[in-house]
C-alpha positions as CSV (number, residue, x, y, z in Angstrom):
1,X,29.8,-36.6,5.9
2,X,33.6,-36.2,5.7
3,X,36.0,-37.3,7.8
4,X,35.8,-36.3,11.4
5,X,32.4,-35.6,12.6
6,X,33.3,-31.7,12.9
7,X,35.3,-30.2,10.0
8,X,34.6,-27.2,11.6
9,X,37.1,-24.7,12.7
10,X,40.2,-25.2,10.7
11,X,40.2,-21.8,9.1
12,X,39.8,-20.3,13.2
13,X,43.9,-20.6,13.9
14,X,42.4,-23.5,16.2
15,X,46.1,-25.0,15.1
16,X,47.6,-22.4,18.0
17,X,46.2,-24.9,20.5
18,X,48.6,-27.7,21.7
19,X,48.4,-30.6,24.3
20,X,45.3,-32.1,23.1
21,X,46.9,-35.7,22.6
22,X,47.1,-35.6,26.2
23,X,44.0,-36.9,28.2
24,X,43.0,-33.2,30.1
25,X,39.7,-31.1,29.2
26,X,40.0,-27.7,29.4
27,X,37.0,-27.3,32.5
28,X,36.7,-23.5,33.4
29,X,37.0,-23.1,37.2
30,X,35.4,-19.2,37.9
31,X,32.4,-20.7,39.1
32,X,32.2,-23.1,42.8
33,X,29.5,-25.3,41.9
34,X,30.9,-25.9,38.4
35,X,32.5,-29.1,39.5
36,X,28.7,-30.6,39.8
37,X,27.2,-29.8,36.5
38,X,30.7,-31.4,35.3
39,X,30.5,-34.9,37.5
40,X,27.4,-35.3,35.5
41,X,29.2,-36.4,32.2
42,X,30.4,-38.9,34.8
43,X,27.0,-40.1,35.4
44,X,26.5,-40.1,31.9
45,X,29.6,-42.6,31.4
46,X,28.4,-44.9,33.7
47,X,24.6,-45.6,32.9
48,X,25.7,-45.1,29.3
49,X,28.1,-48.2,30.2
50,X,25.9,-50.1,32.5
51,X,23.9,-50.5,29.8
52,X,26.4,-51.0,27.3
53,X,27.6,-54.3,29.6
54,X,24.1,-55.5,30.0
55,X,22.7,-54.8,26.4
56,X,20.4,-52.0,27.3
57,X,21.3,-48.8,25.6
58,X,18.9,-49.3,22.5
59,X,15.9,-49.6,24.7
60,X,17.1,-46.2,26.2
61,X,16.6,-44.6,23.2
62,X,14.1,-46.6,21.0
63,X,11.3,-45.0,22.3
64,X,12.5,-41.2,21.5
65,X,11.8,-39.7,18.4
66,X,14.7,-38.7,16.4
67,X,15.2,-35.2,16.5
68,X,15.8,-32.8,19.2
69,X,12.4,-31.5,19.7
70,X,10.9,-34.7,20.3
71,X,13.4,-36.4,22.2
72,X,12.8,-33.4,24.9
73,X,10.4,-35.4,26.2
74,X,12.6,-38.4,27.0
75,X,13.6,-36.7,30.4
76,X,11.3,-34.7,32.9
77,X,13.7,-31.7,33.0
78,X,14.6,-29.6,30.1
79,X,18.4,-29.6,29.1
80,X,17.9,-25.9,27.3
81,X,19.3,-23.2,28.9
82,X,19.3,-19.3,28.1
83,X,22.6,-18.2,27.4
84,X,24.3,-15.0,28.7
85,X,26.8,-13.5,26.7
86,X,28.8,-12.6,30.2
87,X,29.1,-16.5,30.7
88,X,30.3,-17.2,27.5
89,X,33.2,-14.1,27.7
90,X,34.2,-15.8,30.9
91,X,34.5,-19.3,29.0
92,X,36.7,-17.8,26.1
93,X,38.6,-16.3,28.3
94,X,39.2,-19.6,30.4
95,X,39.6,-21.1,27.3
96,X,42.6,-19.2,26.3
97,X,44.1,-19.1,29.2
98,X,43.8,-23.1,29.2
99,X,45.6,-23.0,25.7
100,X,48.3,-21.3,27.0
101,X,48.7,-23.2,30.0
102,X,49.2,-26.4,27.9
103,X,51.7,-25.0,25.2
104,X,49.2,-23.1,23.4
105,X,49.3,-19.4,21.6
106,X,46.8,-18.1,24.0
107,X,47.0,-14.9,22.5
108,X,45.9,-16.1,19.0
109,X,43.1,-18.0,20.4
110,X,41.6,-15.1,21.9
111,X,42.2,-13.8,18.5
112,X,40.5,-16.1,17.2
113,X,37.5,-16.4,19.2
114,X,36.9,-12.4,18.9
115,X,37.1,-12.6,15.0
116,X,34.7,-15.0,15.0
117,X,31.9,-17.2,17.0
118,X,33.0,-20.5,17.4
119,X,29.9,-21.7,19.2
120,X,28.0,-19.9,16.2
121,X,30.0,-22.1,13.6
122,X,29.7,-25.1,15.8
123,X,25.8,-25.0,15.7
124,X,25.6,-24.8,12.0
125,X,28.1,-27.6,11.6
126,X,26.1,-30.0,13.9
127,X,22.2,-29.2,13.1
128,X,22.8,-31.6,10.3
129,X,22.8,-34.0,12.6
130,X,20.2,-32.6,14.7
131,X,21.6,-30.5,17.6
132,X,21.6,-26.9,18.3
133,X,23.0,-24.8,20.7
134,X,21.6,-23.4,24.0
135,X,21.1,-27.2,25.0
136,X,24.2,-29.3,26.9
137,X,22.4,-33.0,25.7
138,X,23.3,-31.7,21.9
139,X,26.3,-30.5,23.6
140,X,26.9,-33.6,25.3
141,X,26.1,-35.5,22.8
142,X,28.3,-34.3,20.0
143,X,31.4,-34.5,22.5
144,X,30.9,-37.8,22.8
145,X,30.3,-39.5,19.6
146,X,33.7,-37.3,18.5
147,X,35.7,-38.8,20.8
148,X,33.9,-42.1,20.4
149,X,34.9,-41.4,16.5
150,X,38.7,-40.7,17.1
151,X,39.5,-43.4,20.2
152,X,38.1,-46.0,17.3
153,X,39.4,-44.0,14.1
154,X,36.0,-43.4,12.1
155,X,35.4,-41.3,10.0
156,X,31.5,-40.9,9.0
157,X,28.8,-41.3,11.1
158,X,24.8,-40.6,10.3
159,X,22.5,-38.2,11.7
160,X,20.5,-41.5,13.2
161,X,23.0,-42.4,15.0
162,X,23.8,-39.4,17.0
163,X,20.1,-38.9,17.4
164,X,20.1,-42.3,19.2
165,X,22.5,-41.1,21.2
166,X,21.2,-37.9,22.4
167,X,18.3,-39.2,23.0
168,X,20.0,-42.0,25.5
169,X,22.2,-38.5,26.9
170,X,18.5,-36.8,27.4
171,X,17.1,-39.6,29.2
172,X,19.9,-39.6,32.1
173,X,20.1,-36.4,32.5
174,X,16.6,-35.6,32.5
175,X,16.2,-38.3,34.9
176,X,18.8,-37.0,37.3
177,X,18.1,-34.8,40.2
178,X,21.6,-33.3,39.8
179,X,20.8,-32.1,36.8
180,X,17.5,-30.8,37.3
181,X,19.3,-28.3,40.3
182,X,21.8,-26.2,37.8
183,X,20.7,-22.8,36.8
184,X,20.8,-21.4,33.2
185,X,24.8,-20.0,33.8
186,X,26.3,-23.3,34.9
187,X,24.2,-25.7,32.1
188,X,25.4,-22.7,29.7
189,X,29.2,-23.2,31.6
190,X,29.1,-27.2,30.8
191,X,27.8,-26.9,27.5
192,X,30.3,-24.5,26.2
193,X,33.2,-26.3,27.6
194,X,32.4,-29.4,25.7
195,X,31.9,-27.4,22.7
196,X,35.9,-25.7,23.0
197,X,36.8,-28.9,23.9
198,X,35.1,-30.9,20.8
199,X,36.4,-27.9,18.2
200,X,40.2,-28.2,19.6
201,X,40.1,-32.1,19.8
202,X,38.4,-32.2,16.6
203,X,40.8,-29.6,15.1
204,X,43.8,-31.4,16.4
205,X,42.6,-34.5,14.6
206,X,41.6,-33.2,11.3
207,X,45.3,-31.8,11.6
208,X,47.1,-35.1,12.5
209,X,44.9,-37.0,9.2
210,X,45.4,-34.0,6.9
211,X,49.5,-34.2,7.4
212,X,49.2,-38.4,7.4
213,X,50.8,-38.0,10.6
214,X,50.0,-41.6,11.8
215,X,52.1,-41.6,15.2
216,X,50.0,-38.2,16.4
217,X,46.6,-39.9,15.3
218,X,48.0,-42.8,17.6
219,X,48.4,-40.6,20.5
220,X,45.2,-38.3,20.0
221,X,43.0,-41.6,20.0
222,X,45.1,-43.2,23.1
223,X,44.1,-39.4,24.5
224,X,40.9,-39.7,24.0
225,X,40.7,-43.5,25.5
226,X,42.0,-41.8,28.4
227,X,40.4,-38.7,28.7
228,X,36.9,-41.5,29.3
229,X,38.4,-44.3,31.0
230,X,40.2,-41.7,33.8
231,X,37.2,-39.5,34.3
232,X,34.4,-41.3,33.0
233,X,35.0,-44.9,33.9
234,X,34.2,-45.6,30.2
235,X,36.1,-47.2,27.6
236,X,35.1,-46.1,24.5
237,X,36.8,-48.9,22.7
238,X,34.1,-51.5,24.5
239,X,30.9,-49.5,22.8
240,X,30.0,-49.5,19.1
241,X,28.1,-46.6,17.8
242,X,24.5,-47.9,16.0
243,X,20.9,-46.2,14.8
244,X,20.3,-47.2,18.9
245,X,22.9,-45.1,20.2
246,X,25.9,-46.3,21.9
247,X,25.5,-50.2,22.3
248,X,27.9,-53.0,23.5
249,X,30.9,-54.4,21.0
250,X,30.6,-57.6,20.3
């Protein structure tokens, strides 16, 4: 794989968005239980570092097969949902709005997003790694390990290794009765947020390394250490990335 762990979007005018070396998420606010489905990437962070402190994570994992199929079965309640296009225009539209609201060229997003389908292009890049769309642990899943990649500046990583981890994201949420209470529309709301928000952080670093702009790769990594520590209670610099998922550093 090169560089970042999504090359995927820098022909989309993705480089109209701005602010992403600051630690905010774009989190689309149209819907009032929204804030739920989102305070589950919290409980994510926190079992996922619980674990981390006392040595656990592989044994979340080690039992799940590797791909996305399989690894269903590591939680009673299925992370797929069905998507509706009326959800997604409402996302895109959040989306752009969000842009604009942090410097952006909202306009040319929207642009951007109408000429072509970013959550399309986003689910070709990942399934060589294993995850698809219309699921939020592949979702979840590929979020993470990209901001795991840029906090800690690496620049491959192996399909094993985000299997691991989604099948350590599976397990918690399938596990939690939070979870298991969304409908289709808000586990569709959750996953396409973290998929905007992976293409423009992902963007905005593929951007920084292509113009060896060291000082903005600086930033965008203290961002992302941020972004997990303020809303996650998770510092991504304390984890190391293995074929058992997300494990404590040494």
């Amino acid at each position: 794989m090169k560089n970042q762990f999504a090359s995927v979007v820098l022909t989309l005018a993705m480089s109209a968005v701005c602010g992403m070396a600051s630690a905010q998420d774009f989190v689309p606010t149209y819907t009032p239980d929204f804030q739920t489905s989102m305070a589950l990437n919290t409980v994510v962070g926190n079992q996922l570092e619980r674990d981390s402190r006392r040595g656990l994570a592989s044994s979340s994992s080690s039992s799940s097969a590797s791909s996305p199929a399989a690894s269903g079965a590591a939680g009673a309640v299925s992370t797929s949902y069905r998507a509706s296009p009326a959800v997604t225009s409402r996302v895109k539209s959040q989306f752009a709005a969000f842009v604009g609201s942090t410097g952006g060229h909202q306009a040319g997003i929207a642009a951007a997003m109408d000429r072509e389908d970013f959550f399309a292009r986003w689910g070709r890049h990942v399934s060589q790694y294993g995850l698809r769309r219309g699921s939020v642990a592949d979702a979840m899943t590929a979020y993470w390990v990209l901001n795991w990649q840029i906090a800690n500046d690496v620049r491959e990583v192996d399909r094993s290794q985000v299997s691991a981890v989604r099948s350590q994201v599976q397990s918690i949420l399938g596990g939690n009765p939070g979870f298991s209470s969304l409908d289709d529309a808000q586990k569709q709301e959750m996953a396409e947020a973290m998929i905007l928000n992976f293409i423009a952080q992902s963007v905005a670093y593929e951007d920084a390394m292509a113009a060896n702009d060291a000082g903005m790769q600086r930033r965008l990594q203290n961002a992302a250490v941020a972004r997990f520590n303020n809303e996650m209670g998770v510092n991504l610099r304390s984890i190391r990335l293995t074929n058992t998922g997300f494990t404590p550093s040494a």
